[in-house]
MIVEX-126229 format. One record per residue (C-alpha): residue number from 1; x, y, z. Coordinates in pm, 1 decimal, m for minus. Layout:
(NUM; (X; Y; Z))
...
This chain:
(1; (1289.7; 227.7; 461.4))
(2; (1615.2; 102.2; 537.9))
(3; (1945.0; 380.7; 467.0))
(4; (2271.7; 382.5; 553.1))
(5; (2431.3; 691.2; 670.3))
(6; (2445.0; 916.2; 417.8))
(7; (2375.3; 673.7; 154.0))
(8; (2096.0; 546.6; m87.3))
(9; (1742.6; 462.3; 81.4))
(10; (1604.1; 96.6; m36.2))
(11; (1228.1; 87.8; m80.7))
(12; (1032.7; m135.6; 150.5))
(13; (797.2; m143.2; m151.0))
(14; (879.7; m482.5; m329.8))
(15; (703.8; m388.2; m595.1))
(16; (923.0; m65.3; m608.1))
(17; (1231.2; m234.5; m546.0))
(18; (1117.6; m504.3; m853.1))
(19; (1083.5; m220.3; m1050.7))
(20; (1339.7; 7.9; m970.9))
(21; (1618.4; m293.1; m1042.0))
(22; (1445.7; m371.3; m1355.4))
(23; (1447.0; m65.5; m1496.8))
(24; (1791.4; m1.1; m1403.6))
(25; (1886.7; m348.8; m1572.5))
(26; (1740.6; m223.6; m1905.3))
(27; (1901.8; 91.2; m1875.7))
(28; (2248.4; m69.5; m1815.6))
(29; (2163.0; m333.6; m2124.2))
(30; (2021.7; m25.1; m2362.8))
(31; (2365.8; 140.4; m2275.6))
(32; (2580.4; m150.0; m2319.5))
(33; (2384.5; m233.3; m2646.0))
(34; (2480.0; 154.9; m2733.9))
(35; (2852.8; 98.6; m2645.9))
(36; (2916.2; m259.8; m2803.0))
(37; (2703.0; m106.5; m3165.8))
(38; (2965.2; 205.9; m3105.0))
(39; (3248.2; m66.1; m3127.8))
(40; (3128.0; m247.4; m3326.4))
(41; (2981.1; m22.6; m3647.5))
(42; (3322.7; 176.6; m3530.6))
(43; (3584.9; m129.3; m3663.4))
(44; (3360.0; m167.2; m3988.5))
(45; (3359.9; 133.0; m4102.1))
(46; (3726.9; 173.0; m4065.1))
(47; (3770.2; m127.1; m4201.2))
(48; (3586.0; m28.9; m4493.1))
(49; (3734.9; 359.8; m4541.5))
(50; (4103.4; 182.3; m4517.5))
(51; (4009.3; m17.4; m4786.2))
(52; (3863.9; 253.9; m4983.6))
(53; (4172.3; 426.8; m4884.3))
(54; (4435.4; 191.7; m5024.5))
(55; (4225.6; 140.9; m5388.3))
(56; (4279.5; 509.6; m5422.8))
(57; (4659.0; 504.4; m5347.3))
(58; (4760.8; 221.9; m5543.6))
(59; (4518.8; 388.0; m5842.5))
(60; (4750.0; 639.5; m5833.6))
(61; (5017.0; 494.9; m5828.7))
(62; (4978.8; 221.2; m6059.3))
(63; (4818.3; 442.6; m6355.4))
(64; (4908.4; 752.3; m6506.3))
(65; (5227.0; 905.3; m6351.2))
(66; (5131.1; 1271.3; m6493.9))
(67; (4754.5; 1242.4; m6328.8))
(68; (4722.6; 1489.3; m6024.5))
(69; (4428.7; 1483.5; m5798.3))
(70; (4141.4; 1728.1; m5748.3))
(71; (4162.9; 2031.3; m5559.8))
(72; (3911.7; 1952.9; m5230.9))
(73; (3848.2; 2247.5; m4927.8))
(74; (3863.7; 2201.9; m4605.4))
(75; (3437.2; 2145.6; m4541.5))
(76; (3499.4; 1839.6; m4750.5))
(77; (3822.7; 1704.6; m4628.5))
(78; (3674.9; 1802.7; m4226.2))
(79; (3287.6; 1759.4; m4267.2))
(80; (3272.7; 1555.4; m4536.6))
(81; (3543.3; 1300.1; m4471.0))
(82; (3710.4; 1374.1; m4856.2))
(83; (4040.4; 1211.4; m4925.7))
(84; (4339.6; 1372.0; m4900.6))
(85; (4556.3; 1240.0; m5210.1))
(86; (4939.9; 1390.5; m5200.9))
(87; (5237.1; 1309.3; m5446.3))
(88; (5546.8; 1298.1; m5377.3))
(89; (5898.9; 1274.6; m5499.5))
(90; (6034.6; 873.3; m5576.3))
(91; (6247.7; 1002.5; m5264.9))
(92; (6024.7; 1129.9; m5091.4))
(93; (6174.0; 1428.4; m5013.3))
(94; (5939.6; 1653.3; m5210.0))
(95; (5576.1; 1734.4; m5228.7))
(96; (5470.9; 1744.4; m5542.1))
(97; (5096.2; 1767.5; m5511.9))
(98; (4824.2; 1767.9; m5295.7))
(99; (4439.9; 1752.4; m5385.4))
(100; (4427.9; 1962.2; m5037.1))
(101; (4770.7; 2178.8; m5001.7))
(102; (4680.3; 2379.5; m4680.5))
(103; (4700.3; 2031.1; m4504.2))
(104; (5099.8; 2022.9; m4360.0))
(105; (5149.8; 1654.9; m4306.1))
(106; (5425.4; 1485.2; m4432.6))
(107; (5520.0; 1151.9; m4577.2))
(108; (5513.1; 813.8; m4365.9))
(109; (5872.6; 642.3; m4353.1))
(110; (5713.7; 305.0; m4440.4))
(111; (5471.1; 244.0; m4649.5))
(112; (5170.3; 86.6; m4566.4))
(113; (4849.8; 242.1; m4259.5))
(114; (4963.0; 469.1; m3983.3))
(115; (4761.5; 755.6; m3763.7))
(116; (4957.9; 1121.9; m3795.3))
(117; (4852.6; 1402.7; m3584.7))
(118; (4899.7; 1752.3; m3679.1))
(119; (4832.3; 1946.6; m3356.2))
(120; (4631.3; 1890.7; m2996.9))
(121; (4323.1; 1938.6; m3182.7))
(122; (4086.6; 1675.4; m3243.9))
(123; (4008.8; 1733.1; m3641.4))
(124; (4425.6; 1755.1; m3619.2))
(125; (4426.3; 1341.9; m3578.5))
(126; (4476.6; 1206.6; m3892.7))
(127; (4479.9; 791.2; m4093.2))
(128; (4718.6; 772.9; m4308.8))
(129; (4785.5; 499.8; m4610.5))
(130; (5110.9; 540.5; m4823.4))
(131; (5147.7; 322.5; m5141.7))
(132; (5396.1; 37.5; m5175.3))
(133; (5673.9; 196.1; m5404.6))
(134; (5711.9; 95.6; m5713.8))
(135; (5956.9; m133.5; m5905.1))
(136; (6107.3; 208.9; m6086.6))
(137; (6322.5; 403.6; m5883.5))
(138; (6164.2; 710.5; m6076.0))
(139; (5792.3; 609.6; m6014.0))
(140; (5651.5; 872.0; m5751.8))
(141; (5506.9; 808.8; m5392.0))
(142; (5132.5; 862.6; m5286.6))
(143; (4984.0; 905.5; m4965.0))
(144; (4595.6; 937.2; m4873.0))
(145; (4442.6; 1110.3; m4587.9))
(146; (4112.1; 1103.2; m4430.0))
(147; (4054.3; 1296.5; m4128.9))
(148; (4016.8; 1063.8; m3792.1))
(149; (3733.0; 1231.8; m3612.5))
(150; (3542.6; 1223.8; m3927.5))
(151; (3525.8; 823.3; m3876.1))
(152; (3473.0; 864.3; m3533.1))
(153; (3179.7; 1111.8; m3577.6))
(154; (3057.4; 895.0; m3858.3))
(155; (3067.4; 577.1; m3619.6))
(156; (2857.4; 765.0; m3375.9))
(157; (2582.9; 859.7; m3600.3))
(158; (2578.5; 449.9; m3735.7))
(159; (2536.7; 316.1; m3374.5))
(160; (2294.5; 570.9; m3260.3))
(161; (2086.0; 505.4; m3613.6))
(162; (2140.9; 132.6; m3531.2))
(163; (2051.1; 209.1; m3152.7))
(164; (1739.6; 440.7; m3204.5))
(165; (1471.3; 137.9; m3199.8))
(166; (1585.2; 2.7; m2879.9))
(167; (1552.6; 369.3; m2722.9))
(168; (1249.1; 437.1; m2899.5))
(169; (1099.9; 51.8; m2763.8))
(170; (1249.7; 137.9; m2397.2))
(171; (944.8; 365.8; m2292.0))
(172; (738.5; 39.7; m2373.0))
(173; (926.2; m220.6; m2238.3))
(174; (929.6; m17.5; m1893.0))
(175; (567.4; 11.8; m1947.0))
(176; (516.5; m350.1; m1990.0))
(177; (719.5; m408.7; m1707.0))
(178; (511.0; m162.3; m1461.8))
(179; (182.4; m379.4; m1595.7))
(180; (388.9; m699.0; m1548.2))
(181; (484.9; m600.6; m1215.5))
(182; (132.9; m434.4; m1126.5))
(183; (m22.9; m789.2; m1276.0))
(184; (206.5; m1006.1; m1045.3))
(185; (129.4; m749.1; m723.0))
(186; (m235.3; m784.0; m778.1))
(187; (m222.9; m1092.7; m630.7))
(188; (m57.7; m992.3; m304.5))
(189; (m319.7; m710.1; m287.1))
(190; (m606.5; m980.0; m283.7))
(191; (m452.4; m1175.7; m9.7))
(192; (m418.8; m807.5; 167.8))
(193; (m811.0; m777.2; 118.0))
(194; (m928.9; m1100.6; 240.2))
(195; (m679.8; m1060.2; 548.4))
(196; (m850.3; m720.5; 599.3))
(197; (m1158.2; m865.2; 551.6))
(198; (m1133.5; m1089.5; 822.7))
(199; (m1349.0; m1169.8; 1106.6))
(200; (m1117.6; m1099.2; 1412.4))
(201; (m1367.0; m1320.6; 1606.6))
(202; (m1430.6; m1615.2; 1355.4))
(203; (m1135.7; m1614.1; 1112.1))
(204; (m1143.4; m1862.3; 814.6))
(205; (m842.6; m1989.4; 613.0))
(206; (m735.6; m1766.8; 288.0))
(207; (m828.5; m1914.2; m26.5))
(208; (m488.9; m2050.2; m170.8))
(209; (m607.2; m2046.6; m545.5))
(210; (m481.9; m1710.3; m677.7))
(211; (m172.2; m1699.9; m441.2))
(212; (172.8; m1701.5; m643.3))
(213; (393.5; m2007.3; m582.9))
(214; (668.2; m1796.1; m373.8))
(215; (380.4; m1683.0; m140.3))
(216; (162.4; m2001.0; m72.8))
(217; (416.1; m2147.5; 215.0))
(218; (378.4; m1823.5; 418.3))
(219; (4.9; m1789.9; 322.7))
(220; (m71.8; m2167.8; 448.7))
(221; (173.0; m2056.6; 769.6))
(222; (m82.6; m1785.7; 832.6))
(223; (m374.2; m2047.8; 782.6))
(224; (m218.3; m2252.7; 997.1))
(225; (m211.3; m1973.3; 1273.1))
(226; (m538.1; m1860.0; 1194.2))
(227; (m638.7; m2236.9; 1289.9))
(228; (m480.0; m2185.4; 1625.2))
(229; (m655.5; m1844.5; 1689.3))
(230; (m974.7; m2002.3; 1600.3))
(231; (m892.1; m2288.6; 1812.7))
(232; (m778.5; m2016.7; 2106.0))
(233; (m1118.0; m1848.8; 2075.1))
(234; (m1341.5; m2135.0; 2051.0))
(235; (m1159.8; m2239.5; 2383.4))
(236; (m1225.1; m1909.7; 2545.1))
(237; (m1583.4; m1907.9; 2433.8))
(238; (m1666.4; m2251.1; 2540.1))
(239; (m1516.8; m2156.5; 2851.7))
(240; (m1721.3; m1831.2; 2870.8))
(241; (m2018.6; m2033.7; 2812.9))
(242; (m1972.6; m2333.4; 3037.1))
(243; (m1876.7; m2103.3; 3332.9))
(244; (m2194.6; m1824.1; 3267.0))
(245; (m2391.6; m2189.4; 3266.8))
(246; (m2290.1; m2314.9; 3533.2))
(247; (m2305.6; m1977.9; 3769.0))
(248; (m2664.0; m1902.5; 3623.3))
(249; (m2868.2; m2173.3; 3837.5))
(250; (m2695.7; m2155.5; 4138.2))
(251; (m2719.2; m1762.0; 4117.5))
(252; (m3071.0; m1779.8; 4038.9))
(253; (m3100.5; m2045.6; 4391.8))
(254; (m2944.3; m1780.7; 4563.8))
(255; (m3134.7; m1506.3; 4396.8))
(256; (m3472.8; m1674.5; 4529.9))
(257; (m3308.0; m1752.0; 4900.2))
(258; (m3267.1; m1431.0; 4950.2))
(259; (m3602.1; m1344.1; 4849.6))
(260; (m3742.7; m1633.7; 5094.8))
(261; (m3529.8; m1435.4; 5344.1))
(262; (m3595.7; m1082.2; 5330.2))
(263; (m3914.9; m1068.7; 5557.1))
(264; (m3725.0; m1291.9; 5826.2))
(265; (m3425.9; m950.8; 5861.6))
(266; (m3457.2; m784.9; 6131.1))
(267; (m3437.1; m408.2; 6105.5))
(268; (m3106.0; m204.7; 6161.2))
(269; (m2744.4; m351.3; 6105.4))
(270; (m2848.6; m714.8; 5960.3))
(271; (m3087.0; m504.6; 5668.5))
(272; (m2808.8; m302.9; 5565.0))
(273; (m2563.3; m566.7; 5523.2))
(274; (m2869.0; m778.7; 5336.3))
(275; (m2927.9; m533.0; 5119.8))
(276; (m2582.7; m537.9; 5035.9))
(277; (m2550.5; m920.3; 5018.8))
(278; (m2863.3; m863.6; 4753.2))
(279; (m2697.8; m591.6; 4565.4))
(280; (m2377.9; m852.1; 4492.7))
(281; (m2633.8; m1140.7; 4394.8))
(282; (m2793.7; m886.7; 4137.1))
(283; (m2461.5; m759.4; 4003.2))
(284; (m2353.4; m1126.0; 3951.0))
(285; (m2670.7; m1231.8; 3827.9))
(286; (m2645.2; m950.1; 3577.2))
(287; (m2233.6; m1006.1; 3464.4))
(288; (m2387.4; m1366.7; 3433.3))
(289; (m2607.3; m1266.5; 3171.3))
(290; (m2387.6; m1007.2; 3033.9))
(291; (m2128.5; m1329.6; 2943.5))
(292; (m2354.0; m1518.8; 2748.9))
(293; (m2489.3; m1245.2; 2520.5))
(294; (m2114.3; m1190.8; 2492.5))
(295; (m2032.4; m1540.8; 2387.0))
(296; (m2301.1; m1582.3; 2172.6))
(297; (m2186.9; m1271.2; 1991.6))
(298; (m1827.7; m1441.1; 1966.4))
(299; (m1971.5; m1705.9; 1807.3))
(300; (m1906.1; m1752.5; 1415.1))
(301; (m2144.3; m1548.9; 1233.8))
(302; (m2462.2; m1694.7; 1139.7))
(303; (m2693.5; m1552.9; 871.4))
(304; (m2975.9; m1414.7; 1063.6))
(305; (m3327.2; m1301.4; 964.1))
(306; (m3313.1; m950.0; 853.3))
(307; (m3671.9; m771.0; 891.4))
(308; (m3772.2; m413.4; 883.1))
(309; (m3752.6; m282.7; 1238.6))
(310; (m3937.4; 61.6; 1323.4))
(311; (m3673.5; 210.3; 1582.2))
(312; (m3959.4; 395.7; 1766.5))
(313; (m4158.0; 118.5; 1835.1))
(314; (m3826.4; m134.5; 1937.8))
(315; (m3713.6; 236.1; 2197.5))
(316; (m4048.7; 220.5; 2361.8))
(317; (m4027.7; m136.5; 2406.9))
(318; (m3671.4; m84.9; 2562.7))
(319; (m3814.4; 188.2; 2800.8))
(320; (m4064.0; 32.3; 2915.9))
(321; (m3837.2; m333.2; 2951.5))
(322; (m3623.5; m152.9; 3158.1))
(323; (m3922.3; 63.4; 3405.4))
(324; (m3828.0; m185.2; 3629.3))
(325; (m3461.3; m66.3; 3708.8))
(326; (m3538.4; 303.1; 3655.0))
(327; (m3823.0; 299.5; 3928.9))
(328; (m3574.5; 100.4; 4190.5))
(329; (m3310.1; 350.8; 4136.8))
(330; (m3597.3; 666.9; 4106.5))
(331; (m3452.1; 743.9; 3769.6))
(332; (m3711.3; 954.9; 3561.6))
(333; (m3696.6; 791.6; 3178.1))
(334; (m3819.0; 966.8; 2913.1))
(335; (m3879.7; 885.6; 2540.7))
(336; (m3899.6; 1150.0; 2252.9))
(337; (m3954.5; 1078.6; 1899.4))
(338; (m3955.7; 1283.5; 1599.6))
(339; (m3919.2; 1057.6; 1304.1))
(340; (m4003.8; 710.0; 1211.7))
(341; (m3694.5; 538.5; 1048.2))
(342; (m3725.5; 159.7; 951.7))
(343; (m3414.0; m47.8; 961.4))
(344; (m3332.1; m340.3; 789.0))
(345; (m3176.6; m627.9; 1065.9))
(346; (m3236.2; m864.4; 1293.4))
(347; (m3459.8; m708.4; 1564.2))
(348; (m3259.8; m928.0; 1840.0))
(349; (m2903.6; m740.3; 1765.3))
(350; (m3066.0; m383.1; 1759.2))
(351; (m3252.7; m405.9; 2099.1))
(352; (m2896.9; m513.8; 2253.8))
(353; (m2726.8; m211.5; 2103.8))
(354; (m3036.0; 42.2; 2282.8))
(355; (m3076.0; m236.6; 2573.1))
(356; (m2747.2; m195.0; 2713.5))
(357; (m2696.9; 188.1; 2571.9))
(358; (m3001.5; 243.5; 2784.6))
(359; (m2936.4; 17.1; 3104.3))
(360; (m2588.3; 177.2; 3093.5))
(361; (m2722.3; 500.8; 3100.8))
(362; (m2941.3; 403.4; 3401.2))
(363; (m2651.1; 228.5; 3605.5))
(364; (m2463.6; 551.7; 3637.1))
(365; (m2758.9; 766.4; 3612.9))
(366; (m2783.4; 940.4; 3988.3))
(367; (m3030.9; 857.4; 4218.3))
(368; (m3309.1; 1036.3; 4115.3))
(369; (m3180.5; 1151.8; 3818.3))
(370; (m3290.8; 1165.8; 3423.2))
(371; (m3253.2; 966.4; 3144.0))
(372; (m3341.5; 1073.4; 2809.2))
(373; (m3397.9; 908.4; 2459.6))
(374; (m3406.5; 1126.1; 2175.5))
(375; (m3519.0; 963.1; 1809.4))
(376; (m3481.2; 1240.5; 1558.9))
(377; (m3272.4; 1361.2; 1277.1))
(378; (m2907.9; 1548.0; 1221.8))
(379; (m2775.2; 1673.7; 947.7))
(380; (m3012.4; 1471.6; 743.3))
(381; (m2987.6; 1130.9; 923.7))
(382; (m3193.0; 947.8; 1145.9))
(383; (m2982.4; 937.6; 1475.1))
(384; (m3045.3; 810.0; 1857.6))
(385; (m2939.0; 966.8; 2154.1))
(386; (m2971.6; 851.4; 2507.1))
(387; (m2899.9; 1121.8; 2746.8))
(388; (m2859.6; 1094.0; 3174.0))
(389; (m2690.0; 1332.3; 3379.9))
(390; (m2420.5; 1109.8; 3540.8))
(391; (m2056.6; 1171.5; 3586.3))
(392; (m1966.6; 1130.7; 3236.7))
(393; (m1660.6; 985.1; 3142.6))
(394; (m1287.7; 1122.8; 3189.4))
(395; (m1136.8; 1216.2; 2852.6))
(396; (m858.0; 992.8; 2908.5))
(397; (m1085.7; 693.4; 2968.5))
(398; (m1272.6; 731.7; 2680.3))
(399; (m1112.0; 531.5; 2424.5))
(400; (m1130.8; 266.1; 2618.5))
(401; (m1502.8; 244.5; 2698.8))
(402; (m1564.4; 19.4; 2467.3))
(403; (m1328.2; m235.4; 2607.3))
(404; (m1481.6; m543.5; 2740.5))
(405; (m1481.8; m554.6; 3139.2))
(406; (m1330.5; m187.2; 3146.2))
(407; (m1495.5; 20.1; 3426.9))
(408; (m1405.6; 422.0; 3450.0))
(409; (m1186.1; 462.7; 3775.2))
(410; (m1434.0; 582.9; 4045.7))
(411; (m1746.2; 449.4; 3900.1))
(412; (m2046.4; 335.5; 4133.4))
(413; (m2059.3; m9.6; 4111.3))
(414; (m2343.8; m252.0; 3965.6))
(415; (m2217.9; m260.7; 3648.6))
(416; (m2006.9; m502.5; 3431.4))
(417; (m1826.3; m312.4; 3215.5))
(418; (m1932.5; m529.5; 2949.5))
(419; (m2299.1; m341.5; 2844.6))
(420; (m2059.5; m114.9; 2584.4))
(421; (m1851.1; m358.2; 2418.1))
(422; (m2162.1; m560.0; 2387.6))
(423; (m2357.3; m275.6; 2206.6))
(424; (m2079.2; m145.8; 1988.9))
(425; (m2047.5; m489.3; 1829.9))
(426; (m2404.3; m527.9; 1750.1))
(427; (m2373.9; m204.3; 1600.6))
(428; (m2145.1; m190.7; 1360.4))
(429; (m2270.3; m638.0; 1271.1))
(430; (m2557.8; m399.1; 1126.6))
(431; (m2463.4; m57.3; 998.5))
(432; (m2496.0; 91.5; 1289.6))
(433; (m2217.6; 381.5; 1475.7))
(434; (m2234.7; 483.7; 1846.9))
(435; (m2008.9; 794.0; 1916.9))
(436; (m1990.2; 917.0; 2287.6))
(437; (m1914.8; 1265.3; 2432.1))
(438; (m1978.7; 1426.2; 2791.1))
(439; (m2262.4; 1645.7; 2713.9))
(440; (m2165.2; 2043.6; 2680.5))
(441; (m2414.9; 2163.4; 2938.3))
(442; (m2392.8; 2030.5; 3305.3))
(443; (m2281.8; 1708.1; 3383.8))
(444; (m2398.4; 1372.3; 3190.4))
(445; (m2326.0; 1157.2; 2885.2))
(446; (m2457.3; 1124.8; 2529.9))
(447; (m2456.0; 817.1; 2385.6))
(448; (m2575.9; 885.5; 1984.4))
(449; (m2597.4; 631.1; 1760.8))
(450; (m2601.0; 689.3; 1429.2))
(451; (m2885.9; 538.4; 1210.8))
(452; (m2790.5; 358.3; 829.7))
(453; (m2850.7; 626.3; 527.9))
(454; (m3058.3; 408.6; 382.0))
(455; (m3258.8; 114.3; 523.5))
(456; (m3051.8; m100.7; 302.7))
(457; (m2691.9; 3.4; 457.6))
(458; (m2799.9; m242.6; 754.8))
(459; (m2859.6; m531.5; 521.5))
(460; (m2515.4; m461.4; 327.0))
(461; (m2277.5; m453.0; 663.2))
């Protein structure tokens, strides 16, 4: 939110703010309407009570000059808005009667409407009409009085009458403007789910169909950037590809050199440093590989044949795949099972998520150390864990594990620091969650991935 010292804090809602000036529109117009009807009903009904007013004067004085009005009490001349009707002398100078004698107001020099107040009070504020005289110098005078806030009070009651539909309707036109407001939002909420729904490694272009007039420029302005991202990765994964290509046959020349030359070493210094030079040629050979199952996974999704997949059988097959680099580091592997979960996916993607959980768990394994992979249940769902007794990883590093090419500070090296990032995005492609922690007793990692609920959870990721 925006604020100003002290002052009023602006929404960054702009469905809030839309709302918020509305309604305060409507309440300024309702009040307006109130004010102007106040006014309004306020001139005609004076209007209408002065002309009352001045048919009763000239009645009496035009007609019978012995007539005297009726006696009224104050609840009528104060609540009830009566007339006050006084005689007086053809001079003036005398009251002669008063259809309300406790009222003390005396007669108007001219003849003709005036306003008379008889104290601070407001029932003391008086409208006054006195008679034209007549052509006899003998005929009397009469003056009629109607108290002032009687018209005012009576004014009140017409314009809030006259105003009571609009502030009975104002509950509903707010209403219809929240579901005007909500309708018009909607829209901005579906472009907010398909940029959510994106694919951060294949984006495509949002539909421009549904999208309000005053939003398509900026959503074709994101199109158009999402065209250069997809541009920017294609780039980087042709790149990826082309290099990983290009490295993998002269790696795999070298790779079969150095098998050619291994029985022409000599023994002492020259073995060491071959079996160093071999070590390199088998980490490269292995980042090589590491790159294209990475680019392939950058690729734009493909629909892939889904299949049911027992998880015991495809762990056993990943064991026993990957005897070869347990026995040359003397790592003891061992598989335990104690349910049979089926999953629905492509076989391909699961056996890279254990592959590389499991060759990860090797790498950093110690010479001579265990590796374990447990299939069994928690809590009520099927879950993996693969267990070795390594260093585990720092607490600080471990939100970043599953960056690609990030390698804990101090690690032995062999590895890539790509076998993670590789697995977790298999994973969750089908369904799937891996969750690390060091393990609680003695040193190691755990590496558990979590199992779908159901075998179709894979097929609806």
């Amino acid at each position: 939110m925006s604020a100003g010292k002290g002052g009023w804090r602006r929404p960054r809602s702009l469905r809030t703010q839309l709302l918020l000036w509305l309604i305060t529109l409507h309440l300024a117009a309702a009040v307006l309407t109130a004010w102007f009807s106040f006014l309004a009903y306020g001139n005609l009904v004076h209007n209408a009570l002065d002309d009352q007013m001045r048919l009763v004067a000239e009645s009496y004085a035009g007609g019978d000059q012995s007539r005297t009005p009726r006696l009224v009490n104050s609840d009528a001349v104060l609540e009830r808005g009566a007339f006050v009707v006084q005689i007086w002398s053809p001079d003036g100078s005398r009251l002669l009667s008063s259809s309300w004698p406790d009222l003390p107001m005396p007669l108007q020099p001219r003849p003709g409407f005036g306003d008379l107040r008889t104290g601070p009070q407001a029932w003391a504020h008086w409208r006054a009409f006195t008679a034209e005289p007549g052509a006899h110098a003998d005929q009397r005078r009469v003056q009629v009085l109607q108290n002032e806030d009687y018209r005012r009070r009576r004014a009140l009651r017409r314009a809030l009458l006259e105003g009571l539909p609009i502030t009975l309707l104002l509950p509903v036109a707010l209403l219809a403007l929240w579901l005007i407001v909500s309708a018009a939002s909607r829209s901005l909420r579906a472009v907010a789910r398909d940029v959510a729904s994106q694919d951060e490694r294949s984006p495509t272009d949002l539909p421009l169909a549904r999208v309000p007039d005053e939003i398509a420029p900026l959503v074709a302005s994101f199109n158009h950037l999402l065209g250069r991202v997809r541009s920017a990765f294609a780039t980087q994964r042709r790149f990826v590809q082309d290099a990983a290509h290009e490295l993998r046959t002269p790696m795999a020349a070298i790779g079969l050199q150095i098998e050619n030359l291994r029985a022409h070493i000599p023994a002492g210094e020259a073995t060491e440093r071959f079996v160093q030079l071999e070590a390199g040629v088998t980490r490269a050979q292995h980042l090589i590989e590491q790159l294209l199952s990475l680019s392939r996974q950058d690729a734009p999704r493909r629909a892939m044949a889904r299949e049911a997949v027992d998880i015991e059988v495809l762990l056993r097959e990943s064991v026993s795949q990957l005897m070869v680099l347990a026995d040359a580091r003397q790592v003891d592997v061992g598989f335990e099972g104690s349910i049979a979960p089926v999953v629905f996916a492509p076989a391909a993607e699961l056996r890279s998520v254990f592959d590389n959980l499991i060759d990860n768990a090797l790498r950093y394994a110690p010479e001579g150390g265990v590796v374990d992979v447990k299939l069994h249940a928690v809590d009520g769902h099927g879950v993996v864990d693969v267990l070795d007794n390594g260093p585990g990883i720092p607490a600080d590093a471990m939100a970043r594990v599953f960056d690609r090419f990030f390698r804990v500070p101090g690690a032995a090296a062999g590895g890539s620091g790509l076998g993670l990032a590789i697995a977790r995005t298999a994973a969750e492609r089908n369904g799937l969650r891996i969750e690390l922690s060091n393990r609680e007793h003695g040193r190691g990692l755990r590496a558990r991935v979590h199992l779908p609920a159901e075998p179709e959870a894979a097929a609806k990721a």
